[in-house]
N, C-alpha and C positions, 0 to 999 in steps of 0.2 A: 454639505455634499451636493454634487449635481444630480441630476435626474438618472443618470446612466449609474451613477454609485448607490443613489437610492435603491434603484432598482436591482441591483447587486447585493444590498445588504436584504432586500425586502425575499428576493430568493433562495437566498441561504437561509433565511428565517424561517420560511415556510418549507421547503424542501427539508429540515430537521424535525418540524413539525407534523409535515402531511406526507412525506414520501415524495418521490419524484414522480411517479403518476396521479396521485390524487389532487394536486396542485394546478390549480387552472389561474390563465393570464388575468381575471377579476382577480385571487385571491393574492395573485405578487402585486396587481396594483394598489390594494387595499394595504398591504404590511411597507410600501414603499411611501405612500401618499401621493401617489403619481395617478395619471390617467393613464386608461389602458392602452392610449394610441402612442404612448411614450415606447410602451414596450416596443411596438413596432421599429417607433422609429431611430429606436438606439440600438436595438436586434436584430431586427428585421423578423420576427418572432420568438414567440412561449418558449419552443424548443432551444432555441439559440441560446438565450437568458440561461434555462435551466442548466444547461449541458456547459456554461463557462461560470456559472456561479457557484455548482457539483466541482468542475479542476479547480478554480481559488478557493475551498472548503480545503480540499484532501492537499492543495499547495501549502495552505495556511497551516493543517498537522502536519505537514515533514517538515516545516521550519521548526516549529515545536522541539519536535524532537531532535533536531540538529541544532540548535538553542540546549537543548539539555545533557549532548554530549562535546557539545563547543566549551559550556564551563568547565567538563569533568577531566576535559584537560586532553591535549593530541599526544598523548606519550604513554597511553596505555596499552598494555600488550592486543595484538587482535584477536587470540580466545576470550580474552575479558574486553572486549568492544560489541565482539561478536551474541556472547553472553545476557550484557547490558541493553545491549540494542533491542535486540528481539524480550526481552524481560519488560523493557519500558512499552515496547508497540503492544506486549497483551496488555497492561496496566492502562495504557491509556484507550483499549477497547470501550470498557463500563461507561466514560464519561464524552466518549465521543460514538456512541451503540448510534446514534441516529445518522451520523454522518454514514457509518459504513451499511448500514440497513438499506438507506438510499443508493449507496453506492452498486450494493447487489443487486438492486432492483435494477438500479441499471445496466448491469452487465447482464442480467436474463434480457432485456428489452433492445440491447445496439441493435436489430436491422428495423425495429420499428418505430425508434425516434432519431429524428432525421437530425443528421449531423453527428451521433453519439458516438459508430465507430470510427470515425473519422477522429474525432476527438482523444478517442480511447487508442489507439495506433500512435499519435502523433507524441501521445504522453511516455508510452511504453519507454522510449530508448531514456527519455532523460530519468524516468525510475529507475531503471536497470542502473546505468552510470551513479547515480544518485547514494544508491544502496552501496556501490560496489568504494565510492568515495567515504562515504561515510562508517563504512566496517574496515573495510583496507587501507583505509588512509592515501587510495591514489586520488588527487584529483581529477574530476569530471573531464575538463578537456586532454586530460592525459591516456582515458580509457579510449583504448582502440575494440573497433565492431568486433575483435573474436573474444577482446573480457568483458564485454558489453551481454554477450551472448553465451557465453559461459560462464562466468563467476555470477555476473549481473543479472542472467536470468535464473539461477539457481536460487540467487539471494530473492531474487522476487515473489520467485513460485513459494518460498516456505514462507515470506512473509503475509501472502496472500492465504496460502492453508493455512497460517497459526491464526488469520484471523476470525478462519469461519470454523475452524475446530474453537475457539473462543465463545463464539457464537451458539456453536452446537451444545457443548458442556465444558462450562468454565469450570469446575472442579477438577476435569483431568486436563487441560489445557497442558501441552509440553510445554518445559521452562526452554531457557536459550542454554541453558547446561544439557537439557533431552538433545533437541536440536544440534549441538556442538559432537557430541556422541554419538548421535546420530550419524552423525554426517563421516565422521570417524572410521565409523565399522563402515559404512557403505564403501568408502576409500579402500579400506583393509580389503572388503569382498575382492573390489575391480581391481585391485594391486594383483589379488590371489589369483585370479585366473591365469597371468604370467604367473606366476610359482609356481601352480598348477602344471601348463605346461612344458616347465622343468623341471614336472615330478615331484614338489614341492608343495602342494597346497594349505596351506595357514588354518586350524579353524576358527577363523574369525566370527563366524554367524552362532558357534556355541555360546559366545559370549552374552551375559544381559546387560541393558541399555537401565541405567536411572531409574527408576519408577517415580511415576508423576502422580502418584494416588489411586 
């Protein structure tokens, strides 16, 4: 490998290891075998390295995972895609726990490491698309900015809470069947307020959702 991949593998290494702030430009040259002046000058600094070797980590899990629903075949219905997806993303929480611990970290920290939200904005749309290709079966350059922004941020926002309710208590972790049901009744509710207004209202929110333990 060259000195700039070195140094890419040497930061993922230690960034799963030490976190994204414990981690100083000594410790990525020492896990790279690089000198420290390389960082600069394939960087232009610590932060830079960190903050593009943190996106090809969490690049490297959604392939994963689109690896794992590419063999399962594109011909499943999308309540059981929808299901699966989000089933696989909490399973694969346990063995990739360092990657997204970092990842938190660094979302408490964007306005104080330079370049993160910049980073973290730039990434947003092709997540959203990303998500919304791989549960719905549209592809990516097919999603226009209002399912990018509606389907695509919805799908984001529960991906990101199922992972730190993960985080919080993996025992009651919702499945992607919670989640599907969820999402269900919430529909039912905002449906209900037109019935509602023609005197009609459903009671949807009587209903109980799955229990997760």
């Amino acid at each position: 490998m060259s000195n700039r991949e070195d140094l890419l593998a040497g930061a993922k290494k230690c960034l799963l290891e030490k976190g994204y702030a414990r981690t100083t430009a000594r410790d990525i040259a020492q896990a790279a075998g690089v000198s420290l002046a390389a960082i600069g000058y394939h960087f232009g600094s610590k932060d830079a390295l960190m903050n593009e070797a943190m996106f090809q980590a969490i690049v490297e899990w959604g392939d994963h995972v689109e690896e794992t629903f590419a063999k399962a075949g594109p011909d499943l219905p999308v309540a059981e895609r929808f299901a699966r997806v989000f089933d696989e993303v909490s399973a694969t929480f346990d063995e990739n726990r360092e990657l997204w611990m970092a990842s938190f970290e660094l979302i408490m920290e964007l306005d104080r490491i330079p370049g993160a939200r910049k980073m973290f904005m730039e990434a947003l749309p092709d997540a959203r698309t990303g998500l919304v290709d791989l549960i719905l079966g549209i592809p990516e350059a097919q999603v226009d900015r209002e399912m990018e922004m509606s389907a695509g941020a919805v799908l984001y926002s529960l991906m990101a809470g199922l992972l730190i309710q993960r985080f919080a208590d993996a025992d009651r972790t919702p499945t992607g069947a919670d989640l599907a049901a969820g999402l269900r009744r919430l529909a039912d509710a905002l449906d209900g307020e037109q019935a509602a207004a023609a005197g009609s209202r459903p009671e949807v929110l009587s209903r109980r959702s799955p229990s997760t333990g």
